[in-house]
C-alpha positions in Angstrom: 0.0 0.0 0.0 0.9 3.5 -0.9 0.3 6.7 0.8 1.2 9.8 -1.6 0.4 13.8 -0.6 0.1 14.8 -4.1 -0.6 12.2 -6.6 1.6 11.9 -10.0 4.5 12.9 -8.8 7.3 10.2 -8.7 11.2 11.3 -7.9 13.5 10.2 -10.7 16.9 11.1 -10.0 20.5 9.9 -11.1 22.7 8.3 -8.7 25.3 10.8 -9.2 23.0 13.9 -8.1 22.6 12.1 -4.5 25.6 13.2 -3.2 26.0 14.7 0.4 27.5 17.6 0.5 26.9 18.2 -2.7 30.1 19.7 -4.2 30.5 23.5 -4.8 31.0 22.4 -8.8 29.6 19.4 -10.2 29.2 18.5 -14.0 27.7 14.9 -15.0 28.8 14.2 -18.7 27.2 11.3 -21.0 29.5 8.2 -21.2 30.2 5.6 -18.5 33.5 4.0 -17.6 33.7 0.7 -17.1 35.5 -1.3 -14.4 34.6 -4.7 -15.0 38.4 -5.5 -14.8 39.1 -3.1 -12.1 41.7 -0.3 -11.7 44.9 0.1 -11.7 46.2 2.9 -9.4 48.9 5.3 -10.0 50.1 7.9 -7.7 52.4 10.8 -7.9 53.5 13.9 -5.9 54.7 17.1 -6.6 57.5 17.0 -4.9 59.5 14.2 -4.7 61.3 14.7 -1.5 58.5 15.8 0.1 57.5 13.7 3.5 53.9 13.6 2.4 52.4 10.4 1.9 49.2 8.6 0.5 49.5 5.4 2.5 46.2 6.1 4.1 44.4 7.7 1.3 45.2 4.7 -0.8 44.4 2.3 2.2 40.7 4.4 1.9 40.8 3.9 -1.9 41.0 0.0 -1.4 37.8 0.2 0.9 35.4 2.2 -1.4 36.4 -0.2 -4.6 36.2 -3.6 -1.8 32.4 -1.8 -1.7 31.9 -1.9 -5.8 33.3 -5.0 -5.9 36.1 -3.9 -7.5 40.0 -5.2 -7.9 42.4 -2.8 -7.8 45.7 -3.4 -9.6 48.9 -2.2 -8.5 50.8 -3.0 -12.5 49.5 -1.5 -15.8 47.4 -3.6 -17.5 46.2 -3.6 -21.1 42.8 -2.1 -22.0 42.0 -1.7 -18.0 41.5 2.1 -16.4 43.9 4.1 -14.5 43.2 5.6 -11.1 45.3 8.6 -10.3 46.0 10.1 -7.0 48.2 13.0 -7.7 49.4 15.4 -5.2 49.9 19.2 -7.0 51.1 22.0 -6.1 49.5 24.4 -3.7 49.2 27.5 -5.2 46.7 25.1 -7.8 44.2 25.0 -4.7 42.5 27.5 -2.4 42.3 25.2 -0.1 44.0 21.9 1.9 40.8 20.1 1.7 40.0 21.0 -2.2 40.2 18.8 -4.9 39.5 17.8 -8.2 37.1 14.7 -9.8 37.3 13.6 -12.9 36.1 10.2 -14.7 36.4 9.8 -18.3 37.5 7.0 -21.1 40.7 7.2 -19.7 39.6 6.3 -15.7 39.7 8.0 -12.6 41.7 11.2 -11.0 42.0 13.0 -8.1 44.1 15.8 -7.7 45.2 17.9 -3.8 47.7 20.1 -2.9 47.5 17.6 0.8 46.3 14.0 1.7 42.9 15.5 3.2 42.1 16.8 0.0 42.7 13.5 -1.6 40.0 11.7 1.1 37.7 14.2 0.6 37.2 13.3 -3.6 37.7 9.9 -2.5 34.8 10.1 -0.1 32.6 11.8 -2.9 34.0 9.4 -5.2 32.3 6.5 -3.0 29.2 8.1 -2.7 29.1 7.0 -7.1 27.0 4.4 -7.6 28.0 1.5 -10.4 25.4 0.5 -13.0 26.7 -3.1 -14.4 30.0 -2.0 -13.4 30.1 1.5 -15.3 30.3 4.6 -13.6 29.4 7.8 -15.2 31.5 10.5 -16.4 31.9 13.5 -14.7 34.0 16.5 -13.4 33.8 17.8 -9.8 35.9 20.9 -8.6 35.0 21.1 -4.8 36.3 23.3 -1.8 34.5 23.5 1.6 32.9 27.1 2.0 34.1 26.9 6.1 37.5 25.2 7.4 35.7 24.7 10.6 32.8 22.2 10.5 32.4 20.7 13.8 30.3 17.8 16.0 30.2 18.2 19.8 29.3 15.3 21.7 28.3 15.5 25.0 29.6 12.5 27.2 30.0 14.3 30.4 26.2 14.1 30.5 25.7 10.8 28.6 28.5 8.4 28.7 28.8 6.7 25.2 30.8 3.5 24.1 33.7 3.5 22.3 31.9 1.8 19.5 29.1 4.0 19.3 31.8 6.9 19.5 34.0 5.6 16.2 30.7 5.2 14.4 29.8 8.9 14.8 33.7 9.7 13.4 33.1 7.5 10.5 29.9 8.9 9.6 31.8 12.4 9.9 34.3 11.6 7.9 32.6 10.3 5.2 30.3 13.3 5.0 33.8 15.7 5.4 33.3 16.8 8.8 36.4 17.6 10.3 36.2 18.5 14.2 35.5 16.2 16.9 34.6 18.5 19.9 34.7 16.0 22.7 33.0 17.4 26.0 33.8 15.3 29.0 33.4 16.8 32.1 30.4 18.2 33.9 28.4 18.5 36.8 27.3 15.2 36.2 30.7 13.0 35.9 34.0 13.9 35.0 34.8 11.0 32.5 38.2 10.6 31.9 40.8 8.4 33.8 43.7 11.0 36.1 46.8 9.1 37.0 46.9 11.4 40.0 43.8 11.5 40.6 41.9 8.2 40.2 39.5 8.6 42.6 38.0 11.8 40.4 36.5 8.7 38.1 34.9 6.9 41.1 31.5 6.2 40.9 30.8 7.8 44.0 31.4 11.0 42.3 29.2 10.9 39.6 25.2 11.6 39.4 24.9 9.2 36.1 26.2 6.3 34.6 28.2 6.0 37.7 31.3 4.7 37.2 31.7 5.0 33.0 34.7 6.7 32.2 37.5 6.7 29.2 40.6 5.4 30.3 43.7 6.5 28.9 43.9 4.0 26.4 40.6 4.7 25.0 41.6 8.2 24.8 44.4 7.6 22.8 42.5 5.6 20.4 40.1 8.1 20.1 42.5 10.4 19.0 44.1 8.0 16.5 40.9 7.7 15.3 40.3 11.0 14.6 43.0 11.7 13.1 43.2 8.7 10.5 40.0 10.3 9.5 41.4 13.6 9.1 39.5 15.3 11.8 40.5 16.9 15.1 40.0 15.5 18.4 39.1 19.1 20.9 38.6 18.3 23.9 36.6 20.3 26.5 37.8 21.0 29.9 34.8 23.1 31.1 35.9 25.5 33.6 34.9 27.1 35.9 31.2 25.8 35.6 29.7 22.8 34.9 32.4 21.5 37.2 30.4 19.9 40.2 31.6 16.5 40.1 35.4 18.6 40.2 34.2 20.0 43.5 32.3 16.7 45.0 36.0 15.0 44.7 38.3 17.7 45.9 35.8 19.5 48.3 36.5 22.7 47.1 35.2 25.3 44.2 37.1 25.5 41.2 37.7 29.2 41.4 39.0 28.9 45.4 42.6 29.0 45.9 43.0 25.2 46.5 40.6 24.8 43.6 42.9 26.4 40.8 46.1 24.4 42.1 43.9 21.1 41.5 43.0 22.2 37.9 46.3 23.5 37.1 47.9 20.1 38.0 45.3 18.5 36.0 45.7 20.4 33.4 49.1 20.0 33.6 48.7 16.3 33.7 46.5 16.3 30.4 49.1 17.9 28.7 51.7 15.7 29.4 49.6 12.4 29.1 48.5 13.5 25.3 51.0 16.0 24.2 49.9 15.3 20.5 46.6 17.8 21.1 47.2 21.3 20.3 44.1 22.9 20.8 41.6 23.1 24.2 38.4 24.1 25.1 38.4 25.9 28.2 34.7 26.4 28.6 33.3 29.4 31.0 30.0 29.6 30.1 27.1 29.5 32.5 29.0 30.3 35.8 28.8 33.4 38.2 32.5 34.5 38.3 33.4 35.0 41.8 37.0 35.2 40.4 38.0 37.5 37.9 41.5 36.1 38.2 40.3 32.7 37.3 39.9 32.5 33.5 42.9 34.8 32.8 45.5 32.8 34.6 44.0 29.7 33.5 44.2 30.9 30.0 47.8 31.6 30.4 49.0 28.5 32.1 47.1 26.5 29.1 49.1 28.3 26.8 52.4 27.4 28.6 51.8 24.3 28.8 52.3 24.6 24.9 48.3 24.8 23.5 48.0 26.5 20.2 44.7 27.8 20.7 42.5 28.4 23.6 38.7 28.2 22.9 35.7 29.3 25.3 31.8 29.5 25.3 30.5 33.6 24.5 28.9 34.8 26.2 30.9 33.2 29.2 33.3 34.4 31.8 36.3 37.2 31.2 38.0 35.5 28.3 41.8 36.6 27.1 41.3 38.7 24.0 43.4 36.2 22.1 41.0 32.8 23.0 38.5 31.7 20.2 34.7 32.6 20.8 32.0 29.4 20.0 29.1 31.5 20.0 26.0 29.9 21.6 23.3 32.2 22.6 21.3 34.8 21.4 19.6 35.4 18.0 21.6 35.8 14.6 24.5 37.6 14.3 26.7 39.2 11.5 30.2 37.8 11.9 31.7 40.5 9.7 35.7 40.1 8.4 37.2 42.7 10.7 38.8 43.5 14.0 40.7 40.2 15.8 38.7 38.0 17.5 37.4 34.6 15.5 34.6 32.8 15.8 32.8 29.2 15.5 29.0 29.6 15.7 26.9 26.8 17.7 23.9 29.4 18.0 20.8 27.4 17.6 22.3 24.3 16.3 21.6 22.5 19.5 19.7 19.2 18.0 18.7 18.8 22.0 16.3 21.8 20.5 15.0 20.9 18.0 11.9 18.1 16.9 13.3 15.5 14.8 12.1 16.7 11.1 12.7 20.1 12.6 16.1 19.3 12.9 16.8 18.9 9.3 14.6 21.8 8.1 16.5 24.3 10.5 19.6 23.0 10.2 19.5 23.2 5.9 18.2 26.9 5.8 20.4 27.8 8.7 23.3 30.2 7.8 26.4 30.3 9.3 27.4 33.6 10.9 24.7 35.1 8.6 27.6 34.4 6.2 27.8 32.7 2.8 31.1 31.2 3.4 34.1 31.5 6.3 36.1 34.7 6.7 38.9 35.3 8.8 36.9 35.9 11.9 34.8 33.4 11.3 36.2 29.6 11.2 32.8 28.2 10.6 30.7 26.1 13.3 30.1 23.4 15.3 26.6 21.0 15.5 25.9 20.3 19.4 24.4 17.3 20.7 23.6 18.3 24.6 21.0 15.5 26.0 20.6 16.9 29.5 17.7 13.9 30.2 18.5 10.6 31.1 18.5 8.2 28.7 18.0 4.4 30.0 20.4 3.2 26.5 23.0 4.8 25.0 21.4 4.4 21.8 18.0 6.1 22.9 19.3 9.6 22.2 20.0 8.7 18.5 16.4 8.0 18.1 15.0 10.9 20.3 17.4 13.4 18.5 17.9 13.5 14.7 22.0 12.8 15.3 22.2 11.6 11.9 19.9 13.0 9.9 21.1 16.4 11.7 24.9 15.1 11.0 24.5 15.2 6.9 22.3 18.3 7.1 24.9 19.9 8.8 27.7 18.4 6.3 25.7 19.6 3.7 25.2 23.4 4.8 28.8 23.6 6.1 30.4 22.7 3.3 28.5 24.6 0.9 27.6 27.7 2.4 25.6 29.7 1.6 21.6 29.6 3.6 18.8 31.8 4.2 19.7 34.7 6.5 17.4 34.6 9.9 15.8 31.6 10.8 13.0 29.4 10.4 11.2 26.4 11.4 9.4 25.5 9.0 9.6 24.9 5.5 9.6 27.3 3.3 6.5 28.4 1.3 5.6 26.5 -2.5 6.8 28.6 -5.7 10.3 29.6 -3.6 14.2 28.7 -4.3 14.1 27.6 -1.2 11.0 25.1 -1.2 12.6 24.3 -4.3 16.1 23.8 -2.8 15.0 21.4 0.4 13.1 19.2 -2.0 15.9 18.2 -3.7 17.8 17.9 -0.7 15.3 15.7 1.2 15.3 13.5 -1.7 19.3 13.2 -1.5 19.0 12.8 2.0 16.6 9.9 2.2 18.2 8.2 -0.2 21.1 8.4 1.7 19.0 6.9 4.2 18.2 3.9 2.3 21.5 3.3 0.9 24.0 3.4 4.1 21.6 4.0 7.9 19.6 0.6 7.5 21.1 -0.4 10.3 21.6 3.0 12.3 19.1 5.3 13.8 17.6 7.4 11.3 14.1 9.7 12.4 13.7 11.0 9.3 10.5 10.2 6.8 9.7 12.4 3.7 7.8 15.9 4.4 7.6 17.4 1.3 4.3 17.4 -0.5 2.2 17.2 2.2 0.5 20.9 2.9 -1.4 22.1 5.3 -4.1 24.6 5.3 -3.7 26.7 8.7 -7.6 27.9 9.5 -7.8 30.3 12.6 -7.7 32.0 15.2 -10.6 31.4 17.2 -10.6 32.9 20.0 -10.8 30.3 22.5 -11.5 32.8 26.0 -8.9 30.2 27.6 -10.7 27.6 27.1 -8.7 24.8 25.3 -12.1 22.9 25.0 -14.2 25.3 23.2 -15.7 24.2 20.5 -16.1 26.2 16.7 -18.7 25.6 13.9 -15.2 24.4 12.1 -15.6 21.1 13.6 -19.1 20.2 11.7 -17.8 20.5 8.6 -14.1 21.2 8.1 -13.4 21.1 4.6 -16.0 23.1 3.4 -15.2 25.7 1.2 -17.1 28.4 4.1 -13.7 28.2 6.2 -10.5 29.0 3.8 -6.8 28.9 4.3 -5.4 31.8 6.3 -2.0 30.0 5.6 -0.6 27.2 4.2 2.7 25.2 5.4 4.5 22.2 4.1 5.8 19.9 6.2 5.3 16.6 8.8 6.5 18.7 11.6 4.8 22.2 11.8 5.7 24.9 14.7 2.6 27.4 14.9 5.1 29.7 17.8 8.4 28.5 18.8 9.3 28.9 22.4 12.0 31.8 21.2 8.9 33.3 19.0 11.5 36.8 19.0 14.4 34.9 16.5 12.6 31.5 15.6 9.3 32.3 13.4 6.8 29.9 13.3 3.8 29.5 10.8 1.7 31.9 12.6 3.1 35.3 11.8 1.2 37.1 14.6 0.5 34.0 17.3 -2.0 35.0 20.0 -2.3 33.4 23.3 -6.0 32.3 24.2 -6.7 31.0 20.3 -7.4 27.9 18.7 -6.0 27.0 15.1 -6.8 23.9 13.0 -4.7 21.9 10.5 -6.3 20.6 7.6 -4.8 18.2 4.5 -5.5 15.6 2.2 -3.3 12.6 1.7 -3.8 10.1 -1.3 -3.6 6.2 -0.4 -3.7 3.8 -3.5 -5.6 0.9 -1.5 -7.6 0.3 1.8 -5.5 -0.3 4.5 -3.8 0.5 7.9 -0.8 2.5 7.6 1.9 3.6 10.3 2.1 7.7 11.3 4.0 9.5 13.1 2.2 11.7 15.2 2.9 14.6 18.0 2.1 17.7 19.6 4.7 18.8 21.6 8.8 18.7 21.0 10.1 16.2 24.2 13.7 15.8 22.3 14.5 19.2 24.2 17.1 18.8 27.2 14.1 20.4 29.4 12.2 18.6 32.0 8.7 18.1 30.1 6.6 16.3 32.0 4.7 13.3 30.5 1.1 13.8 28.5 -1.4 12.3 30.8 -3.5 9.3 29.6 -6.0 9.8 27.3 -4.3 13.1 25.9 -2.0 14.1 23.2 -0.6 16.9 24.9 -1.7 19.5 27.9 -3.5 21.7 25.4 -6.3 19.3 24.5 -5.2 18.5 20.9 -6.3 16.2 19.0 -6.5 14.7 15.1 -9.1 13.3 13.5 -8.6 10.8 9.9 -11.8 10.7 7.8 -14.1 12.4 10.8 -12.8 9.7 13.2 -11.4 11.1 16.2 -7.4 9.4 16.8 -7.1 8.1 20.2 -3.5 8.9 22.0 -1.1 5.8 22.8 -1.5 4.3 26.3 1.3 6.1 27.6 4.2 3.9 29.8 5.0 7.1 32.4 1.2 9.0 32.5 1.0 12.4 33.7 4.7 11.8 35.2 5.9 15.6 36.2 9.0 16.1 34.2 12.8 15.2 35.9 16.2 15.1 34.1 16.8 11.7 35.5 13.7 9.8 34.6 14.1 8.6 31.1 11.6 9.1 27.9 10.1 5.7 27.0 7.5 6.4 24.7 6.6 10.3 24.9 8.2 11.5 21.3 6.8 9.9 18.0 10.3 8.8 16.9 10.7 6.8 19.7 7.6 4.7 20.0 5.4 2.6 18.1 4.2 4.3 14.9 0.0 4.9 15.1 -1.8 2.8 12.8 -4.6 4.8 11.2 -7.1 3.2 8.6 -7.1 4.7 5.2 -9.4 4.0 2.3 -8.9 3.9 -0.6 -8.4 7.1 -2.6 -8.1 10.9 -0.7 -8.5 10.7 2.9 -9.2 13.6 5.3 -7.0 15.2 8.1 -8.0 17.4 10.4 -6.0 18.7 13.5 -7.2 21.0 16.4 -4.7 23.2 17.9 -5.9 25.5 20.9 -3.3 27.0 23.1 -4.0 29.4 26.5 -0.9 31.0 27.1 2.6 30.9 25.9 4.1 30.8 29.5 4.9 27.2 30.6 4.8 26.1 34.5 8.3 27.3 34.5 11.4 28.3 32.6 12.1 24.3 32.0 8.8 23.8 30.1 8.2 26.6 27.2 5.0 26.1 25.3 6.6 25.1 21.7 3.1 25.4 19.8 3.5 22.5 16.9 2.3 19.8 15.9 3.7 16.3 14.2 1.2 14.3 11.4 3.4 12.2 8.6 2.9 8.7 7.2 6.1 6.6 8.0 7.8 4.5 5.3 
């Protein structure tokens, strides 16, 4: 059975156009090589005494043709295609990781002025798919628009396997991400291993996961890691906040006098046990400074110890003038090219934040530093995974937060550039670029998601096509149950469209309604809105949908819908006039606590709803009252949306 939003419309797309990121300059030519009888490689540099070497790029050249199926010889053989690596000279590239396609009748080549550039056409290059063993001409000429394209994960908060940790890096790497920012310590644990201080891993210390920490083995592997992969292991020593478990262990405050000899020796101690690292994150944000002398001396000792660059959180505490700013709250700001302080920009790219489909919608208009590409003050940014709630598995937060769906968005829009200044949502209306824009990328992307997540957590499902007619405001007097002549007869012609909106996840009013516009360009409290649609279904049937009404992947402390309820504002869908009944929620009406985990409460998590279509157009109708914007308290905005989306 089939569910369609608009009928006649079928995607036809060539293998070659699903690339992610989709390189800067791309031209598919007629023609196919073929490598029935494999490749042979050839390499060359441009300077011969050079120590560069292409060990490792040709180690990753033997993995994307084992994929194809395809042998890879190291002697030239008659009638059989050439693979070139070839190392040129620098002044031929803007960039370390540019580089240069091409396939034609004569084979393969890729051309860098480094190694990294050389991966990155070789991960574009495996992202080709073979028809019968023939791959399609082409030339490519790509650069990344930002030299800074970053991943935070947060394993102070949630401790996270090794495994689960190197399968994040390869995804990054194969999508040309390039910084690791590796966040370990916090309130909750401080999770790596101290030679003089063992006892600062103890499970008595920490508030989760008790007892998971990195050793120093694991450390060094992750870093090894990393760096095979061409990306940068940065690791976060947050200070002077989020540094409770530091205080439960030594007794005293970080910023006290006894407090900043027992940083500075582990500081000290870091350096020494990893001397490879160059850069540190030093943190500083969301801490009242009772010592202005803290950050400053800190700063200083990092940087004799030998640290090439310092970076903090802004706003934060009294940074040097010479430490890196990761920007992180507020609405959009200009990063202009001019005076001396640089930049990486994590405002609103929190997934934490964001619903699931939202994720990828915000994340592909969103533009970086309100700039096209990088400047000098502006490196580029970093995505940021903070799951403040508990999670009872490791793997729960992949499918409560769009990690890798929000991973390739972010790929994508970091290595192009470019965006939609301010930011939104929502998708953007029919008849624009940018409608025009995210349709081709979702089709890229979920093909993406067929051909290499199968086995991985992936909450994404196709959006586009299915629109919404927005029919309000009533005014509702407060009541959330009051009840509009609407409801008799909802798609009659009588009530019209004050909007439409395209999209599986909607937001009528975000929770930071001032930077982050919703569907509803003026949203009053005390109103009711409905949601109206038609969706196509080629038999009758039951099919699965995703539905919600509130955004629980947030780090806040939401408390559980109580039975019989969708949500705290008495929402509710109906299918073909028949009213939708809720799932029998696991943790009913539970009030909403950082260390009780979500079991069923978000619709990427749980059991898809099965609805019964017939055959042919089926109706959907969606009530949406709201009282006031104002939640019980600062943990528990009102985000206004709604969720309604067939799942594959």
């Amino acid at each position: 059975m089939a569910v369609s939003f608009v009928a006649g419309i079928v995607f036809t797309v060539f293998a070659q156009n699903n690339i992610i990121p989709m390189p800067i300059h791309m031209q598919l030519e007629s023609g196919r090589l073929n490598l029935s009888s494999g490749l042979v490689l050839q390499t060359s540099i441009f300077d011969p005494i050079s120590s560069k070497s292409l060990s490792a790029e040709i180690d990753a050249l033997k993995g994307v043709l084992k994929e194809w199926n395809i042998l890879l010889h190291n002697n030239a053989k008659k009638g059989i295609p050439v693979i070139r690596l070839e190392l040129v000279a620098a002044k031929d590239q803007q960039s370390d990781e540019a580089y240069r396609l091409k396939i034609d009748r004569n084979g393969i080549l890729i051309a860098a002025s480094s190694p990294v550039g050389i991966f990155y056409g070789l991960q574009t290059l495996r992202q080709f798919e073979l028809a019968n063993n023939r791959i399609q001409y082409a030339t490519i000429v790509d650069k990344p628009a930002f030299a800074w394209r970053g991943f935070l994960v947060d394993v102070g908060r949630k401790y996270q396997p090794i495994d689960m940790l190197k399968e994040q890096i390869d995804v990054m790497a194969k999508y040309k991400l390039n910084v690791l920012h590796f966040h370990f310590t916090e309130d909750l644990a401080w999770r790596l291993a101290s030679k003089k201080y063992p006892g600062l891993t103890d499970a008595s210390v920490m508030r989760r996961w008790e007892g998971k920490y990195y050793s120093e083995a694991e450390f060094r592997d992750l870093i090894k890691y990393c760096k095979q992969r061409n990306i940068l292991f940065f690791p976060e020593i947050d200070m002077p906040g989020h540094s409770a478990a530091f205080k439960r262990y030594f007794g005293v405050d970080m910023q006290s006098d006894a407090g900043m000899l027992y940083i500075k020796e582990l500081l000290k101690e870091f350096k020494e046990t990893y001397p490879e690292l160059d850069y540190l994150h030093i943190g500083g944000d969301e801490v009242k400074i009772t010592n202005n002398n803290f950050m400053p001396e800190i700063t200083k000792y990092v940087e004799d110890l030998g640290y090439k660059m310092t970076m903090g959180w802004e706003p934060g505490s009294n940074l040097s003038a010479n430490t890196f700013r990761q920007l992180w709250m507020g609405g959009p700001t200009v990063i202009e090219e001019k005076g001396d302080q640089v930049y990486i920009d994590s405002k609103h790219l929190y997934i934490n934040h964001m619903d699931p489909l939202e994720t990828v919608t915000t994340l592909f208009y969103r533009k970086i530093g309100e700039q096209t590409e990088g400047n000098n003050n502006l490196l580029g940014a970093t995505l940021c995974a903070w799951p403040d709630r508990a999670v009872a598995h490791p793997i729960d937060m992949f499918y409560q937060n769009a990690v890798y769906p929000g991973l390739l968005t972010f790929a994508e829009r970091s290595w192009r550039g470019q965006g939609r200044s301010l930011w939104t949502a929502n998708i953007l209306p029919k008849g624009t670029r940018e409608n025009n824009d995210f349709e081709e990328y979702e089709v890229r992307l979920l093909n993406h998601k067929t051909s290499y997540f199968t086995d991985k957590p992936f909450p994404y499902v196709k959006q586009m096509g299915l629109v919404w007619d927005l029919i309000g405001p009533f005014d509702n007097g407060g009541d959330l149950e009051a009840i509009f002549p609407i409801e008799e007869a909802p798609f009659s012609t009588a009530y019209s469209a004050m909007k439409q909106v395209e999209g599986g996840t909607v937001v009528l009013r975000h929770w930071w309604n001032d930077v982050v516009k919703g569907a509803i360009d003026n949203p009053s409290e005390n109103t009711t809105w409905y949601a109206r649609a038609r969706i196509y279904c080629d038999q009758e049937g039951e099919r699965g949908f995703w539905i919600g009404f509130d955004n629980l992947s947030r780090s806040y402390a939401s408390d559980s819908p109580d039975l019989g309820t969708w949500d705290n504002r008495k929402s509710w869908v109906k299918v073909n006039n028949k009213l939708i009944e809720p799932p029998i929620w696991k943790q009913a009406g539970i009030a909403g606590d950082l260390e009780i985990p979500y079991v069923d409460e978000g619709y990427s998590y749980r059991a898809p709803t099965n609805i019964n279509l017939k055959k042919g157009w089926n109706e959907v109708f969606i009530k949406l009252p709201v009282k006031d914007f104002n939640g019980k308290n600062w943990q528990t905005p009102v985000k206004w949306m709604f969720t309604f989306v067939p799942v594959d």
